[in-house]
C-alpha angles and dihedrals in degrees: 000000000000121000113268122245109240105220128226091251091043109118136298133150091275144088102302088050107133107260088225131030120194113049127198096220124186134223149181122224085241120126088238093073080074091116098043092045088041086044093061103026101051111045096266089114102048103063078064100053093251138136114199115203101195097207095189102217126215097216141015086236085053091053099047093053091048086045086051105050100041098256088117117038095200127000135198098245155177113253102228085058096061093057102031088064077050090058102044084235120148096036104293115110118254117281122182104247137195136218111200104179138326126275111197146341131214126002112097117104145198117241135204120206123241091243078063100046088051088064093060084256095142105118133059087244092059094046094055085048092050090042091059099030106043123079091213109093107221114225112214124196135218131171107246135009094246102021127115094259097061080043100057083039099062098036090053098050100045087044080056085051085255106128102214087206101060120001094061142020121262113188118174113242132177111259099238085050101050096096091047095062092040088046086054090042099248101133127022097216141359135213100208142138125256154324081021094068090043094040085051078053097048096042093051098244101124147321144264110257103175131359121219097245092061078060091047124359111220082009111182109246120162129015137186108263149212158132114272083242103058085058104044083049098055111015090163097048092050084046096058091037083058093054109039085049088047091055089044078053107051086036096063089049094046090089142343089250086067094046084050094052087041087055089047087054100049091053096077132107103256094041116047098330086207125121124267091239097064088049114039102061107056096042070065099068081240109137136188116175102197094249097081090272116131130172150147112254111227087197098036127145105326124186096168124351089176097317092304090119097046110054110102094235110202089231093050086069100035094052096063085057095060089059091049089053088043097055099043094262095114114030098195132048106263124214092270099184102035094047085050083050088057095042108036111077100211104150097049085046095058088048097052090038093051089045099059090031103259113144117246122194125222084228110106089176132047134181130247140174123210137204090280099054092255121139124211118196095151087242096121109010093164081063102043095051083042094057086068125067107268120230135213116216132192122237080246093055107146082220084072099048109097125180 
């Protein structure tokens, strides 16, 4: 590795020294940690007087807890958790949260089972047909209640005319323990991040039917994570967490060489414990679906492109809250900008990203169009959530049962 240029706002004992030094910082065995994993593993946090303490969890629901109550400082995380804990949605109380950047876009993917696949079930057009013709209800996994995964997976079946709803069964499990259950036939199909659709792929247990990015291309995933508090407590701390995180980031994109060292480093057993060759390809952009397709993916797993993937765009968050609004989690319209306002961290984010010479637009909202022709600017988010069919939940909804 080069060595790293040491910014003019990296540390020093002065006024910009972090406030606190060592951070307990959470992660997912998920491919898209890369940044974080890269950030304290490889002296990208040091110049910045940081220690990161990488704690692997064992569930989202794990992770938000820890992130709650102050066990972990900052935390690799799904979006929709972040501002579901805002929200006070899925049965914790209400906790003022934080998004400091974003992680990652793009590379998570939807699977289909082989039991599936024998019955001819291999394109969107024959699972809606199954699902209305068989008697057998299908039962479809994603990682979190209000994560992205449960999110890509309802938009895509009700933009294939399946109401994810009613018409099959969603159930929250852990992403490294997704192929197992699909392995003992517990669930038909999965929505997850990588290596596990890739590892379903590679064992033979099923086959990728959609990618995320055919949902939303560029789509926001993961973000960096943390209570308000934690950064009005220590704003210099969250600022040179921010850095050190942005320069892992535009080190794994420099070369392929780098996103294949990067591969080789995920692969071990306190990281993601999974083969390389579950991972590599795919951080490649390099896809095989299990039904003879291959094919180089032009939107494929991001953690920079010049900063594009970082900043905290406003709509990024609000979009997540149409959709809660769209699926019954929330009854009544939020204040979508002003509680993105509150989450997204978009001025600490320009500061550290000026400050290690990532660009950083003027622009807090972008556009965006999805599988189902819909765009999404963040002009007019009431209307947006309103163009879908609204739904009612229960306070026992199972999509508000997390494990």
């Amino acid at each position: 590795m080069n060595e790293l240029p040491v910014s003019p706002l990296a540390w020093v004992n002065g006024s910009d020294a972090p406030e606190k030094t060592a951070i307990n910082l959470g992660f997912m065995a998920l491919s898209d940690c890369a940044s974080v994993v890269v950030a304290a593993t490889q002296g990208f946090a040091q110049p910045y007087g940081l220690t990161l303490n990488l704690k692997r969890q064992a569930s989202w629901a794990n992770l938000r807890d820890k992130l709650v109550s102050g066990e972990l400082d900052a935390a690799h995380s799904l979006y929709g958790l972040i501002y579901a804990v805002h929200l006070g949605i899925g049965g914790v109380n209400a906790s003022d949260m934080a998004v400091l950047m974003g992680l990652n876009q793009n590379g998570q993917s939807i699977n289909l089972s082989r039991e599936l696949q024998a019955l001819n079930v291999t394109s969107p057009e024959a699972l809606d047909r199954h699902v209305h013709q068989s008697r057998a209800r299908l039962t479809f996994a994603q990682t979190f209640p209000t994560g992205t995964h449960a999110m890509w997976l309802y938009y895509w079946l009700a933009a294939q005319g399946i109401h994810p709803l009613l018409d099959v069964d969603s159930v929250v499990v852990p992403p490294p323990q997704m192929v197992a259950h699909l392995q003992a036939g517990r669930i038909d199909g999965f929505c997850v991040g990588e290596p596990w659709s890739a590892s379903a792929v590679n064992q033979n247990l099923g086959f990728t039917l959609a990618t995320s990015q055919a949902i939303w291309p560029d789509h926001p995933e993961k973000v960096l994570g943390c209570t308000r508090a934690f950064v009005e407590q220590y704003p210099n701390t969250a600022r040179a967490l921010v850095m050190a995180i942005l320069e892992a980031s535009r080190f794994i994109e420099q070369s392929r060489e780098n996103r294949q060292s990067t591969a080789q480093l995920l692969s071990a057993s306190e990281y993601l414990d999974a083969p390389l060759g579950c991972i590599e390809p795919r951080l490649l952009g390099e896809y095989a679906d299990g039904l003879g397709n291959r094919w180089q993916d032009p939107h494929a797993l991001r953690f920079h492109n010049e900063g594009a993937v970082n900043l905290p765009y406003l709509s990024d968050g609000m979009w997540f809250m149409t959709q809660f609004r769209r699926w019954g989690l929330l009854r009544e319209d939020p204040d979508y900008l002003g509680i993105a306002r509150q989450v997204q961290q978009l001025e600490l984010y320009r500061e550290a990203a000026t400050a290690v010479g990532v660009a950083s637009t003027g622009q807090d909202m972008r556009s965006s169009q999805l599988i189902d022709g819909k765009r999404w600017d963040g002009s007019d988010p009431a209307a947006y959530a309103r163009s879908f069919q609204l739904h009612a939940m229960s306070d026992n909804s199972p999509l508000l049962a997390s494990r």
